[in-house]
C-alpha positions in Angstrom: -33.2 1.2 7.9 -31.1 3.1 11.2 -28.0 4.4 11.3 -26.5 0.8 12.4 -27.4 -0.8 8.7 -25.6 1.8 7.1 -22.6 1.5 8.9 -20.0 -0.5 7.5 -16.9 -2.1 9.5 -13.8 -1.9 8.0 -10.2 -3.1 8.8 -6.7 -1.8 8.7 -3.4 -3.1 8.0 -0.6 -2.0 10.4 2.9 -2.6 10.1 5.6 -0.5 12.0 9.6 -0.9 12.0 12.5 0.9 12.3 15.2 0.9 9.6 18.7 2.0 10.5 18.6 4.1 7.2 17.9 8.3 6.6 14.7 9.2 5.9 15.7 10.3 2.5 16.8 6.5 1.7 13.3 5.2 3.1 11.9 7.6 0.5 13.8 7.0 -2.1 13.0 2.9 -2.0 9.6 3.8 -1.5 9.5 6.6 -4.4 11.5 4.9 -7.2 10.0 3.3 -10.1 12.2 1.1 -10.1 13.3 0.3 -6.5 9.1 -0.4 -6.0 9.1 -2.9 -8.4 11.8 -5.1 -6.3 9.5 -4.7 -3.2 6.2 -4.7 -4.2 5.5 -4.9 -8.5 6.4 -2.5 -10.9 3.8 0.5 -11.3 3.2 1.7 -14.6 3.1 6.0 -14.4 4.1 6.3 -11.0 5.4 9.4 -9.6 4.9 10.8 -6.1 3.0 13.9 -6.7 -0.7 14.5 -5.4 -3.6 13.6 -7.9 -0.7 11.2 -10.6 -2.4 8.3 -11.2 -0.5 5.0 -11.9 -1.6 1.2 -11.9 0.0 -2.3 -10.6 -0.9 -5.4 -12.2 -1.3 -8.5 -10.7 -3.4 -12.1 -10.7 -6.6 -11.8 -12.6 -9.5 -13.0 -11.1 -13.0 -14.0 -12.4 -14.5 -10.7 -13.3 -11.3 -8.3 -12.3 -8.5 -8.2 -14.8 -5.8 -8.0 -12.2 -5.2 -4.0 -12.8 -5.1 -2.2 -9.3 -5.6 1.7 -10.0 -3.9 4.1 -7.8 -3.9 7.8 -7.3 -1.1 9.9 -4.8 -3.2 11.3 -2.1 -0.3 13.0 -0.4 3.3 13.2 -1.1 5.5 14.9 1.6 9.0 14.0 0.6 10.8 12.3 3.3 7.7 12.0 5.8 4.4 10.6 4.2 3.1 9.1 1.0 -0.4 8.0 0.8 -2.0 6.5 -2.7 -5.5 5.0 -3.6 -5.9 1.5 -3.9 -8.6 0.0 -5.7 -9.2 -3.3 -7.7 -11.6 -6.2 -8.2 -14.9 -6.3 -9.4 -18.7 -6.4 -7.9 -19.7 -9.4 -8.9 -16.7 -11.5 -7.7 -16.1 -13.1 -4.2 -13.1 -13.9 -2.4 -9.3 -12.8 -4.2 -10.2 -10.0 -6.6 -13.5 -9.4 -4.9 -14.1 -5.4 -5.4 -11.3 -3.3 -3.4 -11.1 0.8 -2.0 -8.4 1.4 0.1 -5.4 3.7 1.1 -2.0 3.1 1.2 -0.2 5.2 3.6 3.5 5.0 4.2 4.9 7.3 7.3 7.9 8.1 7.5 9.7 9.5 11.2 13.4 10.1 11.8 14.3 8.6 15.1 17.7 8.2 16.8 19.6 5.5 14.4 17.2 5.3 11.5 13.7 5.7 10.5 10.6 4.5 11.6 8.4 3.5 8.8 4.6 2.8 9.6 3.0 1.5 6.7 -1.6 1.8 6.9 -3.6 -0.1 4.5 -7.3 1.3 5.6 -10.7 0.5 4.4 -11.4 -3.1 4.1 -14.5 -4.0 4.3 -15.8 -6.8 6.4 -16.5 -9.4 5.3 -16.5 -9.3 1.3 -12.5 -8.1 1.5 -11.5 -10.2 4.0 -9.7 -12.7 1.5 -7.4 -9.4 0.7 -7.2 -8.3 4.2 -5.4 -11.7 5.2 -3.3 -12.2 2.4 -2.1 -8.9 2.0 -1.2 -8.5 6.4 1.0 -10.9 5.5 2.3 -10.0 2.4 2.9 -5.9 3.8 5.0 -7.7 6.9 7.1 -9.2 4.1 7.2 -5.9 1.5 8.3 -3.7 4.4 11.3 -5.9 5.5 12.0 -5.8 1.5 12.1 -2.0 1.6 14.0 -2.0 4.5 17.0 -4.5 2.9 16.8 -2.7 -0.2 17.1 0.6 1.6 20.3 -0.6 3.1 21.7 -1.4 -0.5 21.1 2.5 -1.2 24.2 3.8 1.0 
């Protein structure tokens, strides 16, 4: 074995927009139990502080029961938020096949608003390539959710 068969390729979702909302709003939809669970599900024992642990649920899946386990990485109020992401099981293929990414959610004031750049990093190719597509799409969609509800906020 070389150094090339331990390498493992991995993939990252990118979304960037700019909202024509503070910072502090961005955060706040981001942030709030219950403002998350309009955009994205409802977590169970989130709070943004390094090293909580919370959980979403979602579709089981042969082996996986559907629980995603998080962990806050970083929480910078009103500029970054990055959380663990992890799911799935070994021994299934395809949707719910096993998952260990990070979420991270930037936040930068420009003129007008904020940009939000969302990274979903460490996909590997290819036995989470069924995640990696549907969820590309499915971020493009959460972040123009945070965005609307953001502009309920003011």
């Amino acid at each position: 074995m070389n150094d090339a068969d331990l390498k493992t390729d991995t993939q990252q979702i990118v979304v960037d927009e700019v909202f024509p909302h503070a910072p502090q709003t961005i955060w706040r939809t981001l942030t709030t139990g219950e403002l998350i669970g309009r955009w994205l599900m409802a977590p169970t024992g989130f709070e943004p502080v390094p090293g909580k642990r919370f959980t979403f649920q979602t579709k089981p899946a042969g082996a996986w029961d559907g629980v995603i386990h998080c962990e806050v990485l970083e929480a910078v109020p009103n500029e970054r938020l990055a959380y663990a992401w992890r799911g799935g099981a070994d021994g299934n293929v395809g949707y719910g096949s096993r998952l260990d990414t990070v979420v991270t959610w930037t936040l930068t004031q420009v003129d007008g608003g904020t940009r939000l750049r969302l990274v979903h990093s460490g996909f590997v190719t290819p036995k989470n390539d069924s995640a990696f597509n549907t969820m590309r799409g499915g971020w493009l969609k959460v972040i123009q959710s945070v965005g609307s509800i953001a502009g309920e906020l003011h």
